[in-house]
N, C-alpha and C positions, 0 to 999 in steps of 0.2 A: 404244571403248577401243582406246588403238595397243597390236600385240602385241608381247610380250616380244622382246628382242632371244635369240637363240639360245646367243649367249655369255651372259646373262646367268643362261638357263633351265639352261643346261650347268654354271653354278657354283651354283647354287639346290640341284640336283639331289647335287652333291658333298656340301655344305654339312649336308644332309639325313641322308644319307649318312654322313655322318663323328658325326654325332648318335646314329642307329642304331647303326653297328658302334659307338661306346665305350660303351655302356650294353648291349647285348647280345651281344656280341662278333660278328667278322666272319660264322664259320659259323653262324649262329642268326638272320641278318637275310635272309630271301629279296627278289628281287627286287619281288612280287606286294606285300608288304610297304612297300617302300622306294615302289612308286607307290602304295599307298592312304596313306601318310604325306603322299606330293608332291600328291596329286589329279591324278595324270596318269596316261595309259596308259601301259601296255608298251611302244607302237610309239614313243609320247613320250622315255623312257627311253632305248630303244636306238638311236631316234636321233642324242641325243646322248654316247652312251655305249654303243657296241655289243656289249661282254661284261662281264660281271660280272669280267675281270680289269683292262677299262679304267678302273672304275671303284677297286679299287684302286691302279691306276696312280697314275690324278688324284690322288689323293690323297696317295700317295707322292712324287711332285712337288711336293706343297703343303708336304711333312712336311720335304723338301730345301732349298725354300727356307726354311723357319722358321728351320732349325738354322742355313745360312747369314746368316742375318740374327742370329740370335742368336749365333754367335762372331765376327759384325763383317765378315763377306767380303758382305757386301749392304748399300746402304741402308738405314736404318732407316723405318719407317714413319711419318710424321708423329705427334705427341702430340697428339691430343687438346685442344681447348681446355679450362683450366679453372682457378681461382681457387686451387683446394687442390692445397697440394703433397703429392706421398706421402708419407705413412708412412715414419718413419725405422726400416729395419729392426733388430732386436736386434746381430747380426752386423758393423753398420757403426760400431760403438765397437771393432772387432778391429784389431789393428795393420793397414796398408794389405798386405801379401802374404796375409793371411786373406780380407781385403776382397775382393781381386781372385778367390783364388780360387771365394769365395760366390759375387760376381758370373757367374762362368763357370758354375760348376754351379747355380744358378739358372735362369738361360736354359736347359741343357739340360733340367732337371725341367722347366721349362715346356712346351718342345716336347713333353717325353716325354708330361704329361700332354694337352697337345692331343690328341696323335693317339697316346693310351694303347691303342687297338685294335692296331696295332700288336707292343708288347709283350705283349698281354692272352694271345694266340694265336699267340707266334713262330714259333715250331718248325714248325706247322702254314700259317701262312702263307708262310712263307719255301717250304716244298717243293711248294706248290704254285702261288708265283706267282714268274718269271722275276723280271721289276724285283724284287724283293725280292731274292732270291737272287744279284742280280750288285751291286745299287745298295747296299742297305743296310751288310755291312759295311765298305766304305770312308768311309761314313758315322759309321760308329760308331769306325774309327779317327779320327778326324777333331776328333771329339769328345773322345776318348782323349787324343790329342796337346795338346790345347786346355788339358786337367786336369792333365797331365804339366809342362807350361810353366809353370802357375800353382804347383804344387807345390815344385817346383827352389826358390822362393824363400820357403818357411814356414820358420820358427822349431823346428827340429826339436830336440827334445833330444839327440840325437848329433851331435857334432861334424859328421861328414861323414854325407851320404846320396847314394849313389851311382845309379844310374841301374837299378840291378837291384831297387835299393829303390823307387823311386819307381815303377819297372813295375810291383811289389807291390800298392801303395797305386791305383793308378789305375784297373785294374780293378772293384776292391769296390765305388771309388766311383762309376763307369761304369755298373756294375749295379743300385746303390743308386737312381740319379737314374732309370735308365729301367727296366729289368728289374723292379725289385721291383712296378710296378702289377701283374704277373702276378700277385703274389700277395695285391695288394688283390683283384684281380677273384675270388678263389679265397672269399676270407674276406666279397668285400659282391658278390656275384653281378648282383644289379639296382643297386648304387648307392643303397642307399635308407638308406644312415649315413652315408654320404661327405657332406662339407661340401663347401664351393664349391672351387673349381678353384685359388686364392691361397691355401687351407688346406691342400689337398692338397701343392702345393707347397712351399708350407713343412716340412709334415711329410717330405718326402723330401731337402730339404735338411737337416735335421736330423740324417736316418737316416744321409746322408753326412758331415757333419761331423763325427757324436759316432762314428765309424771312426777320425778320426784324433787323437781328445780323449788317448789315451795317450801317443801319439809325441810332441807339441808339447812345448812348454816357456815359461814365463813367462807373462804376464799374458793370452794368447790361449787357454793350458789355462785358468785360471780364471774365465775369460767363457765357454768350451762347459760347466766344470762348473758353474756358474752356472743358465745356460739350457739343459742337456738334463738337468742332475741328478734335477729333481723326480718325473719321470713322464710318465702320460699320453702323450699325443701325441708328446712331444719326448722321450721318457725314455728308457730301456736297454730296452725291450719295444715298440717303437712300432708293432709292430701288437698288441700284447693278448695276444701267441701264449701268457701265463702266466694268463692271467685262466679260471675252471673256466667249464665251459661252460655257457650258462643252459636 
């Protein structure tokens, strides 16, 4: 059997990695751990990955290019072949300035939740790992700016919305798309209620939309009160935080 190529072992090992910390979060996955998951030793591990902060590194280089590919500064990744088209989502009957801005917070909810470890343990991670603490928030402005751009042109019911308004609004929904899994991880600790990763998503785009379901005006409020009115997932509670405890 020819052996693995070392680059190949070195993104296997990420890969693994990035599996562990979002389901456990990052302090709760030792390294002893991450090689009985891999089948390889320690000296395999630190081979290609010499300290348990390289290996958040990697991955925070993984999480840099996402976002760059998801706001369009990278090529995209080939599609997949395949006969079915997507799913037309709910959101894409909204006028084209609604559209575009779904599309943008989309992409970030997605990356957020790839690499939701991340957010799961910010505060914690950031003070104790350099790349985080220099890298991520110019990152996260970045993404800020992205939502700011796509906002300037919604259907607001005030005449004018000036730029201290829209810094309002950007935030929330900044926080909505990536912050808030800290507080899924808080309410499903193992992940054992969470649906698939395009559910999640959804639901976070959701949680960000239906922020600005009051400000809008004309037929794009009544497509959020439409699809976030009922409940559930999508509703005014979307993590349950009213429901008594069982």
């Amino acid at each position: 059997m020819t052996a693995k190529r070392p680059r190949r072992t070195a993104e296997r090992i990420l890969d693994v990695t990035l599996a562990m910390f979002n389901r456990f979060g990052e302090p709760n996955v030792s390294t002893s751990q991450l090689c009985g998951e891999l089948g390889i030793s320690p000296g395999n591990l630190f081979y290609h990955h010499p300290t348990r902060d390289a290996l958040v590194a990697g991955l925070f280089v993984r999480y840099q290019l996402a976002v760059d590919q998801a706001l369009g500064e990278s090529p995209a990744a080939p599609a997949a072949d395949t006969d079915e088209p997507p799913p037309r989502a709910w959101w894409e009957d909204a006028g084209e300035p609604l559209v575009r801005l779904a599309h943008v917070a989309e992409a970030i909810a997605h990356t957020a939740w790839t690499y939701r470890f991340l957010f799961r343990d910010l505060s914690d991670l950031v003070s104790r790992h350099r790349v985080l603490e220099e890298g991520l928030p110019p990152l996260l402005r970045r993404q800020a700016q992205a939502l700011t751009q796509a906002l300037r042109a919604l259907p607001w019911r005030e005449a004018t919305v000036d730029e201290a308004a829209l810094a309002a609004w950007t935030g929330p929904l900044l926080a909505s798309l990536t912050g808030s899994t800290g507080l899924d991880g808080a309410l499903d600790p193992r992940e054992l209620l969470r649906e698939s990763g395009p559910h999640a998503v959804d639901v976070a785009l959701a949680r960000a939309l239906g922020l600005l379901r009051p400000a809008l005006s004309g037929p794009d409020r009544a497509l959020l009160d439409t699809h976030l009115g009922p409940g559930d997932a999508f509703g005014m509670d979307p993590w349950w935080l009213g429901r008594p405890a069982s």
